[in-house]
CHARMM internal coordinates of N, CA and C (Angstrom, degrees):
IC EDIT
DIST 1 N 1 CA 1.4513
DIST 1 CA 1 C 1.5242
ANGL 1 N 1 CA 1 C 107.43
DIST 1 C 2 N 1.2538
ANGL 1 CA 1 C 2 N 105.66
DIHE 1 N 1 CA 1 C 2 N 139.30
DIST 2 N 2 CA 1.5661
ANGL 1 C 2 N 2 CA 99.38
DIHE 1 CA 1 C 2 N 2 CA -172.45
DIST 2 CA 2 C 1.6058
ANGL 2 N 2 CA 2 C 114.36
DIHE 1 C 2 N 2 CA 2 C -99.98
DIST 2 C 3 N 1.4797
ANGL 2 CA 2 C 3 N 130.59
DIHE 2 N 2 CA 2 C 3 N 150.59
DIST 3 N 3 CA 1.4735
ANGL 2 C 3 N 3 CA 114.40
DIHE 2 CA 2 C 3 N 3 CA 172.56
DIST 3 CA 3 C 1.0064
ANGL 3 N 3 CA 3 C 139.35
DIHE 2 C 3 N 3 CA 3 C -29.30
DIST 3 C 4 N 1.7202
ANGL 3 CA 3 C 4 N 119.64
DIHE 3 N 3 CA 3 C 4 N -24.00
DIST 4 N 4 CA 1.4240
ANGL 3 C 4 N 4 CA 117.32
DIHE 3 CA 3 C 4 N 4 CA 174.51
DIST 4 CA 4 C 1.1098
ANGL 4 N 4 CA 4 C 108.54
DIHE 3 C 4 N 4 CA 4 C -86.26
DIST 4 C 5 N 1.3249
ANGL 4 CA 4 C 5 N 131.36
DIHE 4 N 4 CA 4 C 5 N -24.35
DIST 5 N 5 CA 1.8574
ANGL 4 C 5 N 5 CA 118.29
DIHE 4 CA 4 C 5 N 5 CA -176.18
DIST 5 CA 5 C 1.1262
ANGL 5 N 5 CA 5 C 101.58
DIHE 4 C 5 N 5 CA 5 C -106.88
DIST 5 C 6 N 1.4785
ANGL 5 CA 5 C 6 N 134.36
DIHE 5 N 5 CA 5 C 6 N 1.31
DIST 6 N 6 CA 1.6559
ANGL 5 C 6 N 6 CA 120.43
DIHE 5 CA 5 C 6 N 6 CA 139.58
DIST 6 CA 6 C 1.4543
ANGL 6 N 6 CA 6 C 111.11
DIHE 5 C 6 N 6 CA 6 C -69.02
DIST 6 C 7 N 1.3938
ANGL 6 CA 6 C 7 N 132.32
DIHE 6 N 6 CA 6 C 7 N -14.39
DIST 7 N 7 CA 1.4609
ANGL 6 C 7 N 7 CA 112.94
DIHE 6 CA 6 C 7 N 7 CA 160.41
DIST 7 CA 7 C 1.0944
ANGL 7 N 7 CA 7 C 125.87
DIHE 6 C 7 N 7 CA 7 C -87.00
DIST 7 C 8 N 1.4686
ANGL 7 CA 7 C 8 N 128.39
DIHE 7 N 7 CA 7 C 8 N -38.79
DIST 8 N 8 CA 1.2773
ANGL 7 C 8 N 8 CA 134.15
DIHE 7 CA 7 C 8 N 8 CA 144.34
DIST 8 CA 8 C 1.5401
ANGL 8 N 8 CA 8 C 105.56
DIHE 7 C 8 N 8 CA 8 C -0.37
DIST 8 C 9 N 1.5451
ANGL 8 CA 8 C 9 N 95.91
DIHE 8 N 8 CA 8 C 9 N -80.11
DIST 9 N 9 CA 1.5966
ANGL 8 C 9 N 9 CA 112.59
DIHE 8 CA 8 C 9 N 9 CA -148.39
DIST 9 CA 9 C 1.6224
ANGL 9 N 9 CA 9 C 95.35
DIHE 8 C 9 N 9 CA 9 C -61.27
DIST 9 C 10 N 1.5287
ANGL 9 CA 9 C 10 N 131.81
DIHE 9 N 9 CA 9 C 10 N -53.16
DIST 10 N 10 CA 1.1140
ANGL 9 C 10 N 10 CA 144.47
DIHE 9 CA 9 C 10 N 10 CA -166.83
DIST 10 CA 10 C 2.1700
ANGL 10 N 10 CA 10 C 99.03
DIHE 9 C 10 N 10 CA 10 C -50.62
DIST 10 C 11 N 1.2969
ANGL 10 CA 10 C 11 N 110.02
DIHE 10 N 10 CA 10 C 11 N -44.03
DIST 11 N 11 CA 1.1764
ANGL 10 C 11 N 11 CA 130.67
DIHE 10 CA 10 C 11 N 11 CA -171.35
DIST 11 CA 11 C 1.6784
ANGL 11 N 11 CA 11 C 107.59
DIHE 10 C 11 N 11 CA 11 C -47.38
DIST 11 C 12 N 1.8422
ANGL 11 CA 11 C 12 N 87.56
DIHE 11 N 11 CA 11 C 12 N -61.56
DIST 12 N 12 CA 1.7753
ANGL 11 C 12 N 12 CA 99.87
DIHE 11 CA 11 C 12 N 12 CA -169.48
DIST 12 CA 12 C 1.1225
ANGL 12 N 12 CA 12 C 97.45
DIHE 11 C 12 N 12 CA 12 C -79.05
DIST 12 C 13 N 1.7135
ANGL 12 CA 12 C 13 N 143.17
DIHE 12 N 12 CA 12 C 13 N -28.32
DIST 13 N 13 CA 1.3533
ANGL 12 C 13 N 13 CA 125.32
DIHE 12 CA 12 C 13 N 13 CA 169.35
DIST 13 CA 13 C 1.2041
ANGL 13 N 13 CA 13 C 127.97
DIHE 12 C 13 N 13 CA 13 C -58.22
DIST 13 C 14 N 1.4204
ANGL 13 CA 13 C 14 N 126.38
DIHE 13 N 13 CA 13 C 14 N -31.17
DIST 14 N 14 CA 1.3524
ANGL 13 C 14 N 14 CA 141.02
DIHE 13 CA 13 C 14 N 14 CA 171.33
DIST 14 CA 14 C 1.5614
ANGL 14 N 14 CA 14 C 112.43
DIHE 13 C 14 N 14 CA 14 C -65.97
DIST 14 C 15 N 1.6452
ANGL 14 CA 14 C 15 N 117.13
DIHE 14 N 14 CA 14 C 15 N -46.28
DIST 15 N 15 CA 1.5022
ANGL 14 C 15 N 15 CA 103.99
DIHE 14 CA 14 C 15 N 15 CA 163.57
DIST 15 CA 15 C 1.2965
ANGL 15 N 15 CA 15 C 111.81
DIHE 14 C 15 N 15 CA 15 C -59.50
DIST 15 C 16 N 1.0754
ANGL 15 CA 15 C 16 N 133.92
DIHE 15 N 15 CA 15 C 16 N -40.50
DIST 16 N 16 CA 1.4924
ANGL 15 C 16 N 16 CA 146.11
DIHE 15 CA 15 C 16 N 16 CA -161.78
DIST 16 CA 16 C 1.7781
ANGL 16 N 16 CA 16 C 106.81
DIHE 15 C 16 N 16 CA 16 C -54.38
DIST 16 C 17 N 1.1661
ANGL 16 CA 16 C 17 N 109.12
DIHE 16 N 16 CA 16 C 17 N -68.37
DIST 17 N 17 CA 1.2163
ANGL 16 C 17 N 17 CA 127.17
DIHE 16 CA 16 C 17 N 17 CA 161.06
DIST 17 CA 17 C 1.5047
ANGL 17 N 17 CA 17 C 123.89
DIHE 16 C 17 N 17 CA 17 C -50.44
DIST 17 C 18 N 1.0785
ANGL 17 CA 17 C 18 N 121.80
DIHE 17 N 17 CA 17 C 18 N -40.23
DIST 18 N 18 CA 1.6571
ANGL 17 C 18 N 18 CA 121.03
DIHE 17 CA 17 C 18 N 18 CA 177.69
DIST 18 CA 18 C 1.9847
ANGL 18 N 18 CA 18 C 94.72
DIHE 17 C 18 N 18 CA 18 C -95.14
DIST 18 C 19 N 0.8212
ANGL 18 CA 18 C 19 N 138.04
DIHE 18 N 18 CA 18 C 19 N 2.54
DIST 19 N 19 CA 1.3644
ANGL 18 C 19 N 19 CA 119.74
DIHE 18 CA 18 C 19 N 19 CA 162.52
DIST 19 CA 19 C 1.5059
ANGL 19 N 19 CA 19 C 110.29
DIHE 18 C 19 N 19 CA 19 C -61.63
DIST 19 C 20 N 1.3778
ANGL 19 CA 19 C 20 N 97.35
DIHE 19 N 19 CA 19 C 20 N 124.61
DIST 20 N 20 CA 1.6659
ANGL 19 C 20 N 20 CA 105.87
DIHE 19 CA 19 C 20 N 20 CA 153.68
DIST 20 CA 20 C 1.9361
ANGL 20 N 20 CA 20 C 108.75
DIHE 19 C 20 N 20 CA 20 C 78.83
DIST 20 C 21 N 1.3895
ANGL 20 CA 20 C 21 N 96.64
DIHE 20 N 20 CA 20 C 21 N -3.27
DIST 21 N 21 CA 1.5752
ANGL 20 C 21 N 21 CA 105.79
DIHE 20 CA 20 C 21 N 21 CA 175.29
DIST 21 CA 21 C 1.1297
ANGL 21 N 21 CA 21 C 121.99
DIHE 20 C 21 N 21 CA 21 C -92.79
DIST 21 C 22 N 1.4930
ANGL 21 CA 21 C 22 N 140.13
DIHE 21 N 21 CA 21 C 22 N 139.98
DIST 22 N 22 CA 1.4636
ANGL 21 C 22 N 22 CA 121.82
DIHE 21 CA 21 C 22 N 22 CA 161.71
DIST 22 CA 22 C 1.3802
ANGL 22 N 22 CA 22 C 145.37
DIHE 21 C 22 N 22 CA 22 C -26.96
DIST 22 C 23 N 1.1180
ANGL 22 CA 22 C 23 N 128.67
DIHE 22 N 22 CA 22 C 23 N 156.42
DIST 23 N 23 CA 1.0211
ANGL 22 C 23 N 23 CA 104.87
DIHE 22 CA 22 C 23 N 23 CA 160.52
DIST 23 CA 23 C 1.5745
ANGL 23 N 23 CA 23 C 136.69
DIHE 22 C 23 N 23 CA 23 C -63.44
DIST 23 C 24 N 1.2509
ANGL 23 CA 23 C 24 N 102.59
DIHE 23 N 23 CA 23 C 24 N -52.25
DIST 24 N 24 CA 1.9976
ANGL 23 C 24 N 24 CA 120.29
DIHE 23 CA 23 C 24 N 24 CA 171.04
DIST 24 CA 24 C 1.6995
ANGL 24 N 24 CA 24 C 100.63
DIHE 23 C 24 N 24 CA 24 C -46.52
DIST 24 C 25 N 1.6756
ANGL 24 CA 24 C 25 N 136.08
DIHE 24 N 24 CA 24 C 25 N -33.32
DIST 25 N 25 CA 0.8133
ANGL 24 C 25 N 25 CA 122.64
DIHE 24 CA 24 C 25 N 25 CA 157.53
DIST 25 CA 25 C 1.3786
ANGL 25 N 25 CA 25 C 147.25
DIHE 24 C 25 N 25 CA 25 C -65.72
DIST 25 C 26 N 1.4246
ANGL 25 CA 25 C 26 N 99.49
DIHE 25 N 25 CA 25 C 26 N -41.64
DIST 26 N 26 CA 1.7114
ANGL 25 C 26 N 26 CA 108.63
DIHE 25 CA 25 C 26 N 26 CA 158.38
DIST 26 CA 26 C 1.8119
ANGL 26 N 26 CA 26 C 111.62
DIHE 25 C 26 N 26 CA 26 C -64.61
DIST 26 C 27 N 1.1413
ANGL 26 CA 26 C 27 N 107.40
DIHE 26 N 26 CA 26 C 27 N -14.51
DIST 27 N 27 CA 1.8755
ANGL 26 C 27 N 27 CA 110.07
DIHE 26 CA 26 C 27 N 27 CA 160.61
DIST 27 CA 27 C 1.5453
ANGL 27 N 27 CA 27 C 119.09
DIHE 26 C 27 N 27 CA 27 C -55.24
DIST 27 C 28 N 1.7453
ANGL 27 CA 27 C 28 N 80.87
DIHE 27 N 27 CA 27 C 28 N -73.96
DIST 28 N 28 CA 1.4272
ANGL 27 C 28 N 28 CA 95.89
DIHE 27 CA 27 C 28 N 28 CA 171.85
DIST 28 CA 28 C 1.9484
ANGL 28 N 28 CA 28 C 131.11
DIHE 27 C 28 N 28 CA 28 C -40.26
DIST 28 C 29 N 1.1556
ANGL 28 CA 28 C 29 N 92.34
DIHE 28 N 28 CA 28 C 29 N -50.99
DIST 29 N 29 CA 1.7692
ANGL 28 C 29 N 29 CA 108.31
DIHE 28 CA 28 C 29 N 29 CA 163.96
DIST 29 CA 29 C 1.3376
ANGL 29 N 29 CA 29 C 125.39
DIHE 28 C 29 N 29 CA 29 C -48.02
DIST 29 C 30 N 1.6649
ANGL 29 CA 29 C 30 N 111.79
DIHE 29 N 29 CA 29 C 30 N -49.80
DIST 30 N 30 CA 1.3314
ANGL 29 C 30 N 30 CA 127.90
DIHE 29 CA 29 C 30 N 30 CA 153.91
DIST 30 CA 30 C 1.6204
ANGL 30 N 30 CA 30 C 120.44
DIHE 29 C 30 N 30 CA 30 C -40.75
DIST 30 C 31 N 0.7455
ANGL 30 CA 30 C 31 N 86.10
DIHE 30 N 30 CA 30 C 31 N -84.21
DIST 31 N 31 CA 1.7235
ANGL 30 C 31 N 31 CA 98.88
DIHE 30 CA 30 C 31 N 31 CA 177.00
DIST 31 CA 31 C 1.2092
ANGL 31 N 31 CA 31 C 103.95
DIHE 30 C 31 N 31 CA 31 C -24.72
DIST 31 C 32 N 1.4193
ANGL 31 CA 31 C 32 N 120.99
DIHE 31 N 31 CA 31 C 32 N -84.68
DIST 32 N 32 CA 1.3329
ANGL 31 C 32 N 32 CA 132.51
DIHE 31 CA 31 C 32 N 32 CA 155.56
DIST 32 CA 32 C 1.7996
ANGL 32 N 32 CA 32 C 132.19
DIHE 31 C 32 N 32 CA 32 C 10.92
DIST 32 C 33 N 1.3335
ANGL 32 CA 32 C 33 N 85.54
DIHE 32 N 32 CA 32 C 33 N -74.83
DIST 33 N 33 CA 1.6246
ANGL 32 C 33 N 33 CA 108.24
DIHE 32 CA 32 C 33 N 33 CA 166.52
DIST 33 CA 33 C 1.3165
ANGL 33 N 33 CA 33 C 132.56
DIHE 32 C 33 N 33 CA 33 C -68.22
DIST 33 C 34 N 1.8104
ANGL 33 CA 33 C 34 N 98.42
DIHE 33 N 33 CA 33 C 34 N -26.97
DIST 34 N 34 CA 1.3148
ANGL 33 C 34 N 34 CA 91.24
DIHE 33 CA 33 C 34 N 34 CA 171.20
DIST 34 CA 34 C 1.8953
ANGL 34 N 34 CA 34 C 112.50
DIHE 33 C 34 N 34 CA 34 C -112.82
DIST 34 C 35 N 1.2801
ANGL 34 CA 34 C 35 N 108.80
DIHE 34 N 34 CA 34 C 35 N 20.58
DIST 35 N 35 CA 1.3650
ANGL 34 C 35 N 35 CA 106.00
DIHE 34 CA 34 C 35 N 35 CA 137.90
DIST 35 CA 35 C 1.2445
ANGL 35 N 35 CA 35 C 123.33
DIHE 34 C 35 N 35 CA 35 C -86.81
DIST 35 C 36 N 1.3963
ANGL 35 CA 35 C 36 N 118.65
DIHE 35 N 35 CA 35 C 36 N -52.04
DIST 36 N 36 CA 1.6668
ANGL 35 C 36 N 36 CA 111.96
DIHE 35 CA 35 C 36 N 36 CA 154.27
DIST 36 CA 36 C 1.3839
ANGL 36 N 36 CA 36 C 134.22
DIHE 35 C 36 N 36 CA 36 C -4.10
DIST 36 C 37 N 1.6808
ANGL 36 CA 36 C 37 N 101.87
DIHE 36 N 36 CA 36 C 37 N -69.79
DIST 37 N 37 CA 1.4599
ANGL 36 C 37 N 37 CA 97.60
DIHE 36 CA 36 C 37 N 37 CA -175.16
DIST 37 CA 37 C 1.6022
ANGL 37 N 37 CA 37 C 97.80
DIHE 36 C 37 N 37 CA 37 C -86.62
DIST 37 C 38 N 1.5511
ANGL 37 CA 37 C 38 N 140.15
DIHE 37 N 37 CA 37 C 38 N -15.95
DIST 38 N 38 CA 1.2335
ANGL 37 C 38 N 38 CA 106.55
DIHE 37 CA 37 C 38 N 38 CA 170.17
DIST 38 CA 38 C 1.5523
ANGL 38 N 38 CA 38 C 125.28
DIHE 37 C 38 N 38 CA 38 C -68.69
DIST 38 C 39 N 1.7102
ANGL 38 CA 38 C 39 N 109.86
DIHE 38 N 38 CA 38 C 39 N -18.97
DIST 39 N 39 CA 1.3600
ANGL 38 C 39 N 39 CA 104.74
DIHE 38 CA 38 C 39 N 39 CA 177.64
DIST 39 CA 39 C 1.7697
ANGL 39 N 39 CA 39 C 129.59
DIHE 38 C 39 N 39 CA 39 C -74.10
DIST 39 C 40 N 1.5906
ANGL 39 CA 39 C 40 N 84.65
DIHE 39 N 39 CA 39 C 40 N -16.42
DIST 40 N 40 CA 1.4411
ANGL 39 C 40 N 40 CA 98.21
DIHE 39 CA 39 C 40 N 40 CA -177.27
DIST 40 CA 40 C 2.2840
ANGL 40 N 40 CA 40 C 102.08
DIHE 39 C 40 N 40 CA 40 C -72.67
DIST 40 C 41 N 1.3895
ANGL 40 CA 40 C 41 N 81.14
DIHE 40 N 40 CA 40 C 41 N -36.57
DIST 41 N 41 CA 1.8381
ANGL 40 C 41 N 41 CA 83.35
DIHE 40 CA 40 C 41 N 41 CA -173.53
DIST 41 CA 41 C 1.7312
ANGL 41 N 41 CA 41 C 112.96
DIHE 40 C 41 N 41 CA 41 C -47.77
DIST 41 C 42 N 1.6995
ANGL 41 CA 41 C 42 N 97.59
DIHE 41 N 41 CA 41 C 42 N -46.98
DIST 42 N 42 CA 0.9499
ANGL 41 C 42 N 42 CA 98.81
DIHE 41 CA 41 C 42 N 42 CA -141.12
DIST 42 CA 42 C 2.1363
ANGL 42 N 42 CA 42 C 101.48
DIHE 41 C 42 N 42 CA 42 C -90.88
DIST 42 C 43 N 1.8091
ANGL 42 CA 42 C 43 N 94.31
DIHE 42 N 42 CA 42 C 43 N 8.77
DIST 43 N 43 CA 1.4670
ANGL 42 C 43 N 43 CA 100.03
DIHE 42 CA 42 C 43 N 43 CA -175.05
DIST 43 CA 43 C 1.8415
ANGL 43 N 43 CA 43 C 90.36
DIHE 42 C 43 N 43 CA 43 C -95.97
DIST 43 C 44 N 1.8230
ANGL 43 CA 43 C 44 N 111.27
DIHE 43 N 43 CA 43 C 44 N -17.11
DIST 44 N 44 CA 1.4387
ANGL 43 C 44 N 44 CA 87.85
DIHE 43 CA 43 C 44 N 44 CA -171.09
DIST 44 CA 44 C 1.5203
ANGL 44 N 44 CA 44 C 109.70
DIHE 43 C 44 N 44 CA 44 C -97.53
DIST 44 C 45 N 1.2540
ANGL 44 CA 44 C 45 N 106.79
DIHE 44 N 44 CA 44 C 45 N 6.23
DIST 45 N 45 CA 1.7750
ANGL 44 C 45 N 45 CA 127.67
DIHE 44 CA 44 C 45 N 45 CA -179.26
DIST 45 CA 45 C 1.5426
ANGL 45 N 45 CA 45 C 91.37
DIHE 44 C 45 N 45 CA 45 C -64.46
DIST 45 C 46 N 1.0731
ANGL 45 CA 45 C 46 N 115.39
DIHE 45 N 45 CA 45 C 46 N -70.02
DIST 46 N 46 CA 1.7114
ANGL 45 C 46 N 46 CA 131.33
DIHE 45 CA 45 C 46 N 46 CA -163.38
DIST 46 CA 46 C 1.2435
ANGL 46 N 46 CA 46 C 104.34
DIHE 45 C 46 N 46 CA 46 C -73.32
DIST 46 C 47 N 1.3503
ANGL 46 CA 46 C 47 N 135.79
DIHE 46 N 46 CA 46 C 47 N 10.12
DIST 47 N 47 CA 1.3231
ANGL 46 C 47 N 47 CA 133.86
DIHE 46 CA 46 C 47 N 47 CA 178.48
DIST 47 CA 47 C 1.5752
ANGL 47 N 47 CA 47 C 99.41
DIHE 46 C 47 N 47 CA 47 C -82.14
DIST 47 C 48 N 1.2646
ANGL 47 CA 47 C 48 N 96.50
DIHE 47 N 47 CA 47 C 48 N -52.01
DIST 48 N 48 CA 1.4160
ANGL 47 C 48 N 48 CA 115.19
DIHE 47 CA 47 C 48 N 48 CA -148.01
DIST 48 CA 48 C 1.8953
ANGL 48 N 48 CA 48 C 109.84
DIHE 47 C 48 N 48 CA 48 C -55.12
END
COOR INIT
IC SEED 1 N 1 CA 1 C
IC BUILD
């Protein structure tokens, strides 16, 4: 998959997910995700 249709895809999942939800929830999700991917960084940092 190339960088542009991993943004794509990242794009329509994010509408996908915030349809029809609050706002404080699409917060909450946020937040979420972007501890996620910092925890994921920082487990593949220390792999190496």
């Amino acid at each position: 998959m190339s960088g542009c249709e991993i943004v794509n895809l990242v794009s329509i999942l994010s509408c996908a997910i915030a349809k029809d939800r609050k706002t404080e929830e699409i917060e909450l999700l946020a937040a979420i995700l972007v501890q996620l991917g910092d925890s994921l960084a920082t487990i593949a940092v220390n792999r190496k």
